[in-house]
C-alpha positions as CSV (number, residue, x, y, z in Angstrom):
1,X,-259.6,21.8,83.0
2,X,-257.6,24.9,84.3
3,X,-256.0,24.5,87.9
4,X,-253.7,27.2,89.5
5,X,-250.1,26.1,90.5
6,X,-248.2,27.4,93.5
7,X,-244.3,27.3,94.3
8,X,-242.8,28.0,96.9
9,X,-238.9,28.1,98.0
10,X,-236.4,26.2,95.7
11,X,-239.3,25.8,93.2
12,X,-239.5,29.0,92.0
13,X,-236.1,29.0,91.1
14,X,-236.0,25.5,89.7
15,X,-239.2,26.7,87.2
16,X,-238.8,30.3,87.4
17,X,-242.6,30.8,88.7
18,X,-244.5,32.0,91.7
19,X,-247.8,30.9,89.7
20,X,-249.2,29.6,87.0
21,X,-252.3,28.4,85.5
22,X,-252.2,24.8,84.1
23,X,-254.5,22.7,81.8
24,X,-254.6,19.4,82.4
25,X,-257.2,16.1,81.2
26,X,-260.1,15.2,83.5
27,X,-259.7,12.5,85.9
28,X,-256.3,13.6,86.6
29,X,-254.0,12.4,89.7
30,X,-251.7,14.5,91.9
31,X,-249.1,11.9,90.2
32,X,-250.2,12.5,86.7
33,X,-249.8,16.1,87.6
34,X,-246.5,15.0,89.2
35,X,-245.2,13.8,86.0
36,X,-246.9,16.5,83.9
37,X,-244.4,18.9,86.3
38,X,-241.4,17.1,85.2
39,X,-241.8,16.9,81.3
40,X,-242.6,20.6,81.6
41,X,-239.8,21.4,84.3
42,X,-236.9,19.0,83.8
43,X,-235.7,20.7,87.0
44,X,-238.3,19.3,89.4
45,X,-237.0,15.4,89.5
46,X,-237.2,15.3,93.1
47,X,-241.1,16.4,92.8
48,X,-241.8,13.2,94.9
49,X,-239.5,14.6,97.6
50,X,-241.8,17.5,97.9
51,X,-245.3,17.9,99.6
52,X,-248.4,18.6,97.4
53,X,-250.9,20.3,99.0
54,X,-254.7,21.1,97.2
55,X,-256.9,23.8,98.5
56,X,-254.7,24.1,101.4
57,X,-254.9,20.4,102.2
58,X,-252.0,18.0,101.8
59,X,-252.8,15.4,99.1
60,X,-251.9,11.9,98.3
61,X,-251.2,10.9,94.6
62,X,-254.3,9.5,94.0
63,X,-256.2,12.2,94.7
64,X,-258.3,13.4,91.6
65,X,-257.6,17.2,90.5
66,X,-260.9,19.2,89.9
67,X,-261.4,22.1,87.6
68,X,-260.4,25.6,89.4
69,X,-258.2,23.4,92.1
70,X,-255.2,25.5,93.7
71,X,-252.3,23.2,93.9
72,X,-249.4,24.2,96.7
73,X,-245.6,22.2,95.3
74,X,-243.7,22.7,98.9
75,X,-240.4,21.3,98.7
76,X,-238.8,20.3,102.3
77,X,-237.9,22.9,104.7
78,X,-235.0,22.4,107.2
79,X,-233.5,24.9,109.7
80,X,-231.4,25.3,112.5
């Protein structure tokens, strides 16, 4: 199934993307995808750091991908 993959701040630099479509298995988990991330973007080790939000919701890591999903990767923000 094809989802579409957001980064936004330090992880466009760490995979060099904005977007990106991304096949992945049926019955997948926000941690599968999780771990998918880091084989594909050694870069991205401190995925579980960052928030993962689907169709503009925040996500656990058991929830189950669908076909056509948009998947957010925010990593922290601070500020001052």
């Amino acid at each position: 199934m094809k989802i579409q993959l957001l980064f936004f701040g330090i992880t466009t630099d760490l995979t060099g993307k904005t977007s990106q479509t991304f096949e992945m298995q049926e019955n997948t988990s926000i941690k599968d995808l999780k771990n998918k991330l880091i084989s594909e973007y050694p870069n991205l080790t401190n995925i579980n750091e960052f928030a993962i939000a689907v169709n503009e919701e925040y996500a656990n890591e058991d929830l189950k991908i669908k076909e056509g999903d948009i998947i957010a990767i925010i990593p922290p923000v601070s500020g001052g």
